[in-house]
Each structure stands twice: as C-alpha cells, then as structure tokens.
PyMOL CGO cylinders between C-alpha atoms (Angstrom):
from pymol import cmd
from pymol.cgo import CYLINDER

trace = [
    CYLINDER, 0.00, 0.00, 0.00, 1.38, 3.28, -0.81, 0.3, 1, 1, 1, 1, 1, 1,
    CYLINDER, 1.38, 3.28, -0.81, 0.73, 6.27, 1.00, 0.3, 1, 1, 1, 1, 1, 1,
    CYLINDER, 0.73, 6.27, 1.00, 0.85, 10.21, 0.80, 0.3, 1, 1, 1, 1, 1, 1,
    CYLINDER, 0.85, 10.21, 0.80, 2.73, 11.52, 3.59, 0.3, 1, 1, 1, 1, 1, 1,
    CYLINDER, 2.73, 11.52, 3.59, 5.15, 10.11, 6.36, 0.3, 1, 1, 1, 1, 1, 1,
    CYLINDER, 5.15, 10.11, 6.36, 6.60, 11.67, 9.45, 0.3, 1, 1, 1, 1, 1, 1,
    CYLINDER, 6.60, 11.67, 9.45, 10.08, 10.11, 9.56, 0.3, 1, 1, 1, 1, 1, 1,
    CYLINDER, 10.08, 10.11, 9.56, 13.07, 10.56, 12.34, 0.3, 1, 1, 1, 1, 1, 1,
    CYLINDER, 13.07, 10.56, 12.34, 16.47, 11.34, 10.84, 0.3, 1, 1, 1, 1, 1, 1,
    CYLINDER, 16.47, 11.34, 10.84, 19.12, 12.96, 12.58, 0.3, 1, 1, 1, 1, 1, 1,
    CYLINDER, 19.12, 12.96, 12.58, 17.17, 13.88, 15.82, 0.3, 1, 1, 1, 1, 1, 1,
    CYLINDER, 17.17, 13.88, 15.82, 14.51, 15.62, 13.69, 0.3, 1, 1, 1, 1, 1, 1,
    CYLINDER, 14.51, 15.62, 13.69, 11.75, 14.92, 12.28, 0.3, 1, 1, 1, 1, 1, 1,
    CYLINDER, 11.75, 14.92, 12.28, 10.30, 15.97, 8.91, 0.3, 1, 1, 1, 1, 1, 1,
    CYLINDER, 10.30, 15.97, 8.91, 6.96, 15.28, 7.14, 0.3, 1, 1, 1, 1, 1, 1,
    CYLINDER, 6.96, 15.28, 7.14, 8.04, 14.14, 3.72, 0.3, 1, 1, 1, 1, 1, 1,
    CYLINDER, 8.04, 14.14, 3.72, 5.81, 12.96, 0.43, 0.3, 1, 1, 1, 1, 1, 1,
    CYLINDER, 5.81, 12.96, 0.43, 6.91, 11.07, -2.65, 0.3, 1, 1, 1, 1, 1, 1,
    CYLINDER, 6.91, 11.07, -2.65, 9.29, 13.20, -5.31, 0.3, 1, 1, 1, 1, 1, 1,
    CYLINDER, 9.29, 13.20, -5.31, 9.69, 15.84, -2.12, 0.3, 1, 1, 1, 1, 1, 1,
    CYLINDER, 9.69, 15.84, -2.12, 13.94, 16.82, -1.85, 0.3, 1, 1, 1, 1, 1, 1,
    CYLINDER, 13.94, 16.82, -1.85, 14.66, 17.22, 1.85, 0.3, 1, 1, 1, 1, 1, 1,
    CYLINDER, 14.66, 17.22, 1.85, 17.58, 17.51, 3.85, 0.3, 1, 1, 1, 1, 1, 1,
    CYLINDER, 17.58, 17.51, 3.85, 18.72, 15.28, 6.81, 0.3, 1, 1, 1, 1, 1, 1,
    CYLINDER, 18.72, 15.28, 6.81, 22.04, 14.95, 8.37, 0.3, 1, 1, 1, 1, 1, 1,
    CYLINDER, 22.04, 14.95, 8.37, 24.67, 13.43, 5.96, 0.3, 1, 1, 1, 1, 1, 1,
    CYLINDER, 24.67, 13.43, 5.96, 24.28, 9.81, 5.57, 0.3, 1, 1, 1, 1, 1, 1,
    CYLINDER, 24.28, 9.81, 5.57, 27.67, 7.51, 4.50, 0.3, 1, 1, 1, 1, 1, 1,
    CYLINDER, 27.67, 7.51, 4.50, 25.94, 6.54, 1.17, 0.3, 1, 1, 1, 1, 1, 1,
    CYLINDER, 25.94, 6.54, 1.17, 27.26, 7.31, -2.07, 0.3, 1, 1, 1, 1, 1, 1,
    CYLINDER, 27.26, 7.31, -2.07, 25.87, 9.75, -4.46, 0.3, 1, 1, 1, 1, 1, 1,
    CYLINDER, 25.87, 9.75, -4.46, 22.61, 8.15, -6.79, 0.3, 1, 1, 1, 1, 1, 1,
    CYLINDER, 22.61, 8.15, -6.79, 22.43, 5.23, -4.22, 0.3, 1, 1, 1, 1, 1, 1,
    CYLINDER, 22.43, 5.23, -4.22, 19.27, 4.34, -2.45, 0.3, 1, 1, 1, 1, 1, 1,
    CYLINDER, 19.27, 4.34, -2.45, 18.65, 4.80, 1.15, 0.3, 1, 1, 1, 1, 1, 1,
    CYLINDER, 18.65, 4.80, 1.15, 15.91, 2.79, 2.95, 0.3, 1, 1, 1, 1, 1, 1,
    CYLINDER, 15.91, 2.79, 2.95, 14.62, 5.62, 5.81, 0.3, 1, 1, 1, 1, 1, 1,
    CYLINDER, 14.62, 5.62, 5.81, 13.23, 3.04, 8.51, 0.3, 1, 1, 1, 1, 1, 1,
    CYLINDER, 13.23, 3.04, 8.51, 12.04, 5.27, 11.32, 0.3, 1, 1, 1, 1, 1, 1,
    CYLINDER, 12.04, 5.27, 11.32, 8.78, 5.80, 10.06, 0.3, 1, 1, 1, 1, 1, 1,
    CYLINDER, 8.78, 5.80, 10.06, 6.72, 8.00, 13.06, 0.3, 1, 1, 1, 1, 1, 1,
    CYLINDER, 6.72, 8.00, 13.06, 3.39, 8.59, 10.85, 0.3, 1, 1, 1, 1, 1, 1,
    CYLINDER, 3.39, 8.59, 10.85, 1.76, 7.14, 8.01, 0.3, 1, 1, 1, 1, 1, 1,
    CYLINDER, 1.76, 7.14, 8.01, -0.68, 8.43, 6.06, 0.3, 1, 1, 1, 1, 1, 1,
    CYLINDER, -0.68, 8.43, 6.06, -2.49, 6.56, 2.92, 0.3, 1, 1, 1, 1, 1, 1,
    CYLINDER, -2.49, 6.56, 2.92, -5.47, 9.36, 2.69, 0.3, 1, 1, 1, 1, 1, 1,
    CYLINDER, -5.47, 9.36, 2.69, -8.34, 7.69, 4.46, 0.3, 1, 1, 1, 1, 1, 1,
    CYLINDER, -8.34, 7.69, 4.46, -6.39, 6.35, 7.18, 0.3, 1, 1, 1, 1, 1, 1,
    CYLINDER, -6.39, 6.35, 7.18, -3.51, 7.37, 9.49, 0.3, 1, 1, 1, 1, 1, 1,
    CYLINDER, -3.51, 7.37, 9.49, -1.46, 5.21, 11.10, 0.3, 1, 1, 1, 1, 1, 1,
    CYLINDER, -1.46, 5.21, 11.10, 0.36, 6.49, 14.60, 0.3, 1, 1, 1, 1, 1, 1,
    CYLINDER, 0.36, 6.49, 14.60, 3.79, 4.39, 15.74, 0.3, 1, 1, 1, 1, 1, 1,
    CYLINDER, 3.79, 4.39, 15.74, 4.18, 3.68, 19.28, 0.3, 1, 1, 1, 1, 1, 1,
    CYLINDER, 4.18, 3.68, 19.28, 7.48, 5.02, 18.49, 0.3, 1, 1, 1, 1, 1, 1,
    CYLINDER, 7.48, 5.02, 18.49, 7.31, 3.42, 14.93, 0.3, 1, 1, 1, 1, 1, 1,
    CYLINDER, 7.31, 3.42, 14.93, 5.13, 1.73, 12.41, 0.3, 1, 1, 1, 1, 1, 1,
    CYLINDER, 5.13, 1.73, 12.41, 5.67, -1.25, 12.00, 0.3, 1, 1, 1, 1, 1, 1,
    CYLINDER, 5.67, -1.25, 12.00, 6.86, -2.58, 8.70, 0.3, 1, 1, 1, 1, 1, 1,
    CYLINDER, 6.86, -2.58, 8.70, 6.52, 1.25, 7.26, 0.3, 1, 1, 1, 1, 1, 1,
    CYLINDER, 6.52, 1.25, 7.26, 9.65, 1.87, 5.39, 0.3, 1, 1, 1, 1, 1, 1,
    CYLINDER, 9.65, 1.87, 5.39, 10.63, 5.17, 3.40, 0.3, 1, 1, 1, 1, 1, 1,
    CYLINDER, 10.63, 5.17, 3.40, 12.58, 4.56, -0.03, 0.3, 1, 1, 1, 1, 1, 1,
    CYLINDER, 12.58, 4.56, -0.03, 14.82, 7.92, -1.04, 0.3, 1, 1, 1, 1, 1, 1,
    CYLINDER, 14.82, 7.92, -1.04, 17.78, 8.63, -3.16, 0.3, 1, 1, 1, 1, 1, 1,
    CYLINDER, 17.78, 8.63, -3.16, 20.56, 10.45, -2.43, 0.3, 1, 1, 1, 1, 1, 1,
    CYLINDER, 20.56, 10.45, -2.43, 21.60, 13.35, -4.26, 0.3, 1, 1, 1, 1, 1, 1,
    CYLINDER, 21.60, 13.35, -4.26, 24.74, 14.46, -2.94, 0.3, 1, 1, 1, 1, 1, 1,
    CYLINDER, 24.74, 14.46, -2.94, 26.42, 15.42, 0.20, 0.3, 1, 1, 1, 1, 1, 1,
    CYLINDER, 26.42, 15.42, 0.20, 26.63, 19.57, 1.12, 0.3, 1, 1, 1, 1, 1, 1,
    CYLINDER, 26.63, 19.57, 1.12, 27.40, 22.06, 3.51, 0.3, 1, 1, 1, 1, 1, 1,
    CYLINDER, 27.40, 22.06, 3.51, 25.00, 24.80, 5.23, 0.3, 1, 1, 1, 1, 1, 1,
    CYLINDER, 25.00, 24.80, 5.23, 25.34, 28.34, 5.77, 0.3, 1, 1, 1, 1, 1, 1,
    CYLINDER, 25.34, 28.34, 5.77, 28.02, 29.19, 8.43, 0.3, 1, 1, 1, 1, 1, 1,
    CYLINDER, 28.02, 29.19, 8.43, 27.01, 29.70, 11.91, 0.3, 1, 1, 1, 1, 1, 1,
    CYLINDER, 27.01, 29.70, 11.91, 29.04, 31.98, 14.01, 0.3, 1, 1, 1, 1, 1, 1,
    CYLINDER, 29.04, 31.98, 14.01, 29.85, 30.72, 17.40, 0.3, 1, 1, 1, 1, 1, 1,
    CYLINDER, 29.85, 30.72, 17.40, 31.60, 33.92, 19.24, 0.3, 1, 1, 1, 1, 1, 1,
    CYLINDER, 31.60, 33.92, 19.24, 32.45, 33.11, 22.98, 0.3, 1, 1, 1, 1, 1, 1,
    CYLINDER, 32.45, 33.11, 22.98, 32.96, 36.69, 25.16, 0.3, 1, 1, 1, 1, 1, 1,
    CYLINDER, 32.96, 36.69, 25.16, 33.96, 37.44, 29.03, 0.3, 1, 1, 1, 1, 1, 1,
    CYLINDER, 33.96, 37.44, 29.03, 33.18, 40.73, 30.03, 0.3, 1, 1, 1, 1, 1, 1,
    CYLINDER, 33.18, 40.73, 30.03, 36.04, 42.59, 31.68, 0.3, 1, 1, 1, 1, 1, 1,
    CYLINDER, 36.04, 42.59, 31.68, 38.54, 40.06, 30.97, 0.3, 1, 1, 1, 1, 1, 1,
    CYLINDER, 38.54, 40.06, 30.97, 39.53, 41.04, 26.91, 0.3, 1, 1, 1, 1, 1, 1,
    CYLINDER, 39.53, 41.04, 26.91, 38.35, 37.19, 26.65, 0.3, 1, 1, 1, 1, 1, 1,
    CYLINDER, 38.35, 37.19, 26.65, 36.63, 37.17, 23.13, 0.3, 1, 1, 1, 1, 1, 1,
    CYLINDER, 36.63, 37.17, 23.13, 36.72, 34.14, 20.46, 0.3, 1, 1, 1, 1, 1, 1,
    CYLINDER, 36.72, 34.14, 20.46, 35.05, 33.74, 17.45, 0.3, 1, 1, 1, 1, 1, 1,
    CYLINDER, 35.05, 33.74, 17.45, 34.97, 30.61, 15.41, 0.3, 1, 1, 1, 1, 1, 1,
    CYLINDER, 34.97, 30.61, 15.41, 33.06, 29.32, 12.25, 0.3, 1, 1, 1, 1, 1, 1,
    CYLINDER, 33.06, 29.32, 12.25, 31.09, 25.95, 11.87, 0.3, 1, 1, 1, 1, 1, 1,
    CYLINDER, 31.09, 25.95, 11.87, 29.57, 24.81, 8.24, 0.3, 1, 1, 1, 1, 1, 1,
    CYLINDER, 29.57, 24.81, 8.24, 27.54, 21.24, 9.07, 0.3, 1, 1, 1, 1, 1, 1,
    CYLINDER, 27.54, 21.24, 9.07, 26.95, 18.62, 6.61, 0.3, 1, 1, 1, 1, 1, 1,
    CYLINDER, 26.95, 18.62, 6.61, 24.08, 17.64, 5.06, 0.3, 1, 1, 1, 1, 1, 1,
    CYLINDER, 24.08, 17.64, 5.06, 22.77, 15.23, 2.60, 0.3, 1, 1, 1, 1, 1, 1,
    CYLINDER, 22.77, 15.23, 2.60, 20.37, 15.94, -0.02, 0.3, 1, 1, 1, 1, 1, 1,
    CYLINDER, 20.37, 15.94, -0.02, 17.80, 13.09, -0.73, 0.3, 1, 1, 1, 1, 1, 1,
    CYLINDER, 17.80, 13.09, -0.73, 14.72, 12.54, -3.12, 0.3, 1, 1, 1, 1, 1, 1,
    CYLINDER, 14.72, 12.54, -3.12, 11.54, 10.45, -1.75, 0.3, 1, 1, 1, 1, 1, 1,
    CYLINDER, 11.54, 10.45, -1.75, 11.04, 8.02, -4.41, 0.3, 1, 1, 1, 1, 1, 1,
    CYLINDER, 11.04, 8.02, -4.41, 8.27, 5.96, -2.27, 0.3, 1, 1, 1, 1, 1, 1,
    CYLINDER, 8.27, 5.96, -2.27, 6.77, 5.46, 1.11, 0.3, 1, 1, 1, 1, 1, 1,
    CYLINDER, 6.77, 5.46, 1.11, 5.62, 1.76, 1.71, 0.3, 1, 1, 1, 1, 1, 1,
    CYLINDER, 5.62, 1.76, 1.71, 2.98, 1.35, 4.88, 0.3, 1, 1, 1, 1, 1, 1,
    CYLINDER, 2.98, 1.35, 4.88, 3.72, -2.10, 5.41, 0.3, 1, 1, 1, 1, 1, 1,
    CYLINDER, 3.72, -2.10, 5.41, 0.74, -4.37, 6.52, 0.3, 1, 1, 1, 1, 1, 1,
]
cmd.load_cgo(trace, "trace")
C-alpha cells in the first residue's frame, strides 16, 4: 500500500516528507545516486487512514535517493567574558545530505 505523507526521524529531527519531495537530513555515509531505505517511520498516512507508531510503524519503510552530500550556511559561534579582553570567534559549516523520496511503503 502506498501512501501520501510520512513523518520520519532522521538525525534527531523529524520531517513530514511525500513522494518526489527533496529534503535535507544529516549526511548519511551513502554514495551519491544510491538508495537509502529511511526506517524510522513516526506517521503514516495513505489518505483515508492514518497510522500512529508507538514510536514506529511497523513494517513502514521510506525509499529515497541520495543526491549528494553539502554544507550549510556558516554559523558563528563567538564566545565573550566581560572585563577580561576574553573574546573568540569561530566558524562551523555542518553537513548535510540531499535526498529525493522516491516511495513510502505502509507495510501491513
């Protein structure tokens, strides 16, 4: 059975995602054009019915590709003591992979 939407965890988030959707989750050791089974369904939703995990559905499995690793926008991380002429300020890029939803299966 196929369904329209699923709530997946990935990375310690968790994003609503449909089929041909491009998201972003934290960068995943797959290659580029491979395909990644995303197994922590939360949510399931075929249309008439929803089905709720108890922390996951069983059986629900989402199928994406990946479409290449990247990095996000920098994030300043400036560290500052007053009185003390204590200042640092440091740069941090994170990676992120870039997949495609091809499918989201609902199991039985």
């Amino acid at each position: 059975m196929s369904a329209s939407y699923a709530v997946i965890a990935a990375g310690g988030r968790q994003l609503r995602v449909s089929p041909g959707e491009t998201v972003r989750v934290d960068r995943l050791s797959a290659g580029v054009g491979e395909e990644v089974n995303l197994e922590r369904v939360l949510l399931v939703s075929t249309g008439e019915e929803v089905r709720l995990g108890a922390p996951h559905v069983e059986g629900a499995v989402v199928k994406a590709r990946v479409l290449g690793d990247k990095r996000d926008r920098k994030v300043l991380v400036f560290k500052r003591k007053r009185r003390k002429m204590y200042r640092r300020r440091r740069g941090h890029r994170q990676w992120y992979t870039l997949v495609q939803i091809e499918s989201i299966e609902a199991g039985s």
